[in-house]
N, C-alpha and C positions, 0 to 999 in steps of 0.2 A: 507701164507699171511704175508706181513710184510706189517708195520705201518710209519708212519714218518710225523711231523709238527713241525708247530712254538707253543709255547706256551708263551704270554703276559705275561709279571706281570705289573700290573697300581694302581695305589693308590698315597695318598697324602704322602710327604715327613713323614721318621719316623713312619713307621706304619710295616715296618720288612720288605721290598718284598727285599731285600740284603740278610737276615739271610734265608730266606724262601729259595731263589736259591742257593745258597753255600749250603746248607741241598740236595735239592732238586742232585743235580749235584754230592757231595762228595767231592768238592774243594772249596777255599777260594778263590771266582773271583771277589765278589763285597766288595768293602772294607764298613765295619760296623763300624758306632761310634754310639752315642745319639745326636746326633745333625742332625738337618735338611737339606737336599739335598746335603747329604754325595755324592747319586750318581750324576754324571752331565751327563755321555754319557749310548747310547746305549750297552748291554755288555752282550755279549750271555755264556752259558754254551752249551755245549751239553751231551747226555746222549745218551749210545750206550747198546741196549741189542741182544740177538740173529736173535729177528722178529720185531725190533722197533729201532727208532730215533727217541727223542725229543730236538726240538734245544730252550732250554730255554732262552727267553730276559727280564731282569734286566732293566723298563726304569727308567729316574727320577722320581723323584716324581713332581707331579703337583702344579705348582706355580701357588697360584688361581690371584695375582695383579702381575706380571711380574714389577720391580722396575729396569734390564737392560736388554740388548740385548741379554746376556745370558739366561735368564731365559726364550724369546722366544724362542733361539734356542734349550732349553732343554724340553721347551712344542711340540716342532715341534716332536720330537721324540715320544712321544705321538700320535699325527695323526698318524704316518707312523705305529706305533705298534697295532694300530687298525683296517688298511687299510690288513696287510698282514700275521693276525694270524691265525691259525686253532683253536685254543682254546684260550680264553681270562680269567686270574685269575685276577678279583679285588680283590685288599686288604685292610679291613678298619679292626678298632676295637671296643669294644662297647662304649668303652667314647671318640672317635673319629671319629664319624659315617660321610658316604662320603654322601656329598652334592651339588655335581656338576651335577647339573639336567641334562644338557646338554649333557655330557658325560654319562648317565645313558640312555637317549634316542638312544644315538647312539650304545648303547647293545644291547637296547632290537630292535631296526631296524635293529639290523645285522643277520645275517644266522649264524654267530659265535656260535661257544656255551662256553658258561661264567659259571667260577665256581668263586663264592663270599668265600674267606677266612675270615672269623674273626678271626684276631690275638690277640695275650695276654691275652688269656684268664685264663691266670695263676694271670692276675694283675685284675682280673674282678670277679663278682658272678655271681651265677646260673641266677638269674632271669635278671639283664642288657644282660647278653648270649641270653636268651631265647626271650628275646625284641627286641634284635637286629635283630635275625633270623626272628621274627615275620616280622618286618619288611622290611626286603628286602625278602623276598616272596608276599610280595604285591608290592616293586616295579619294582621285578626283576622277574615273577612266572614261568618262564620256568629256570631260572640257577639251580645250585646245591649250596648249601649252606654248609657250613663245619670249625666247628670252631678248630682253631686250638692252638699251643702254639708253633713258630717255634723257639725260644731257649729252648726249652724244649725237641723237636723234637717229640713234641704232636701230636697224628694223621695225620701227614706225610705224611703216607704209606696211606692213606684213599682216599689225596691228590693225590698220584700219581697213585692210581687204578681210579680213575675217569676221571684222562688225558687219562690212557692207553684206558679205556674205548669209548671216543669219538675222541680219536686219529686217521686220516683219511688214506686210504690203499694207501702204497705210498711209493716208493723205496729211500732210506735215502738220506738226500742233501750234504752230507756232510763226507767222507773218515772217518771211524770207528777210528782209532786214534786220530782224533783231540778236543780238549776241549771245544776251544772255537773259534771265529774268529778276538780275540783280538791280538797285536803284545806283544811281550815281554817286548818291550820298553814301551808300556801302561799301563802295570802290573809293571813295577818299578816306572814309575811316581804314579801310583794309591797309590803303597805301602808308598812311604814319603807325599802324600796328606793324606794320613791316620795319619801321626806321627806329619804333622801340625796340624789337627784334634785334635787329642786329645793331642796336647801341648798348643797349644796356646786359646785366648777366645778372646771375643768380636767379632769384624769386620774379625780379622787375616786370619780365616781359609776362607772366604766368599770373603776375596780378592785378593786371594793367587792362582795361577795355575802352576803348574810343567812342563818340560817339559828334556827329553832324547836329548842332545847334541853330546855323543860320547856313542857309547857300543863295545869296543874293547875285543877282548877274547886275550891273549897269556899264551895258555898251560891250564892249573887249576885257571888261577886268569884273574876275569874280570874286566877292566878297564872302568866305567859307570862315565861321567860325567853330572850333573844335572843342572838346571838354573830352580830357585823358581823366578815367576814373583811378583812382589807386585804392589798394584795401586799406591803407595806415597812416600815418602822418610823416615815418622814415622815410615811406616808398617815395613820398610825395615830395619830399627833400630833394631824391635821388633823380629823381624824375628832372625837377629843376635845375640840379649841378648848384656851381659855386657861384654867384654872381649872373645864373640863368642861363652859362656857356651852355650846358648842357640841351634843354629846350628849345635854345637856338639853333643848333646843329642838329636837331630831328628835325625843326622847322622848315630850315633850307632847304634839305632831300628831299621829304615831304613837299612844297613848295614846288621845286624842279617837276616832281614827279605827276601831282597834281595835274599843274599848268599843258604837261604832254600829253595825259588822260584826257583830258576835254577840252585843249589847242584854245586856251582864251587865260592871257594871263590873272596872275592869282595874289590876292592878299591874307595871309592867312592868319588865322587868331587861334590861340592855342590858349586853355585853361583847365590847369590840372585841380580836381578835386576830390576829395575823401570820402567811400562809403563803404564803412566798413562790412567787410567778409560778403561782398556783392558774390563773389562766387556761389555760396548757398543763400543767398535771398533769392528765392521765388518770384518774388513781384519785381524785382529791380532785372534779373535774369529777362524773362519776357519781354521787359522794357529795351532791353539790348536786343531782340528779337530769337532769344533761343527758342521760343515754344512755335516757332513754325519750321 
């Protein structure tokens, strides 16, 4: 008998469901900071065992007031992760409890079966844990409930004996070798949105999107040229620093990061440009690839 499905992860921005799948998978596919809607696209791992395939998906987190056109196109991802799972993980925590009525109705109306994660439980006590659980068995009473600690790599394994367990019988979708069904070039842009992430503050990281220009290989050294978009002309200052310090030291990380992603050293080119308020441009949005 072999197994195989989709398995969701849904929850509101910063609540772990990045750290949860890179655990869950064995690899670093969703990039992790402390900051909010770190993820922006849809981003599977897969996970291959001798009588099983689970293709696990990383969505955003839920943007409750959408403020641009991103932020729908990163809720749409949302629907579609609802529409086409075999197992659905919400993730909340106890002093961040999920309150999208809406979306809690359309779990318990689906044939889905939903396992509720509470994360962080390393940053919480016994009794908020034991609250929380209380309460999502009365809103949720057919899920499974399972608190966990996923930087910690807190009962995990508890996590993924209850997927196996309602995992549905089903010949794998997906050629046993492959990780993920992200390109390469997505995983370098993702790796220097992570080193704007955690360089820059304010607006910076929230207005900023990468994107892969050239990835040429000759020999052992690959030649990756990047384009950081910014919405303004400040951002774009900011982006650079005083004398370019600034862009230099995303480069580096970035760089490091890269070269250990796909083990062939790296040269990289980096060119920031201005397109104003790409957030709500439609056509530019796409071009980043929101509309899949």
């Amino acid at each position: 008998m072999h197994k195989a499905g989709f398995v969701n992860i849904i929850g509101y921005p910063n609540v772990g469901k990045s750290t949860l799948m890179n655990s869950m998978v064995g690899e670093k596919l969703s990039i992790i900071t402390s900051k909010a809607q770190t993820t922006r696209h849809r981003i599977m791992g897969i996970v291959n065992g001798d009588d099983f395939q689970i293709v696990y998906s990383d969505t955003p987190g839920i943007v409750k007031d959408p403020s641009y056109k991103m932020h729908q196109f990163m809720n749409q991802y949302i629907n579609t992760a609802l529409k086409d799972a075999d197992i659905l993980i919400l993730m909340t925590e106890p002093d961040y409890p999920f309150a999208d009525q809406e979306i809690i109705d359309k779990f318990n109306a689906s044939q889905v079966h939903v396992i509720i994660v509470i994360n962080k439980i390393d940053l919480s006590n016994q009794e908020a844990i034991m609250k929380e659980m209380e309460t999502w068995k009365v809103k949720m009473p057919k899920a499974d409930i399972i608190p966990i600690s996923a930087v910690n790599n807190f009962n995990i394994e508890k996590v993924f004996d209850t997927i196996i367990q309602y995992l549905p019988e089903h010949e794998a979708f997906y050629p046993k070798d492959e990780l993920t069904d992200k390109s390469t070039r997505f995983f370098i842009s993702e790796i220097l949105r992570e080193k704007i992430l955690l360089n820059y503050k304010k607006e910076i990281p929230y207005s900023a999107e990468v994107a892969v220009d050239q990835y040429k290989e000759e020999g052992n050294l690959v030649r990756i040229s990047t384009i950081i978009y910014v919405s303004r002309d400040s951002q774009k200052a900011i982006i650079l620093g005083h004398q370019g310090q600034a862009i230099k030291r995303i480069a580096t990380a970035a760089r490091l990061d890269i070269e250990e992603f796909i083990g062939k050293k790296v040269f990289l080119e980096i060119t920031v440009k201005v397109s104003k308020d790409w957030r709500d441009d439609e056509t530019t949005l796409k071009h980043f690839g929101y509309d899949q």
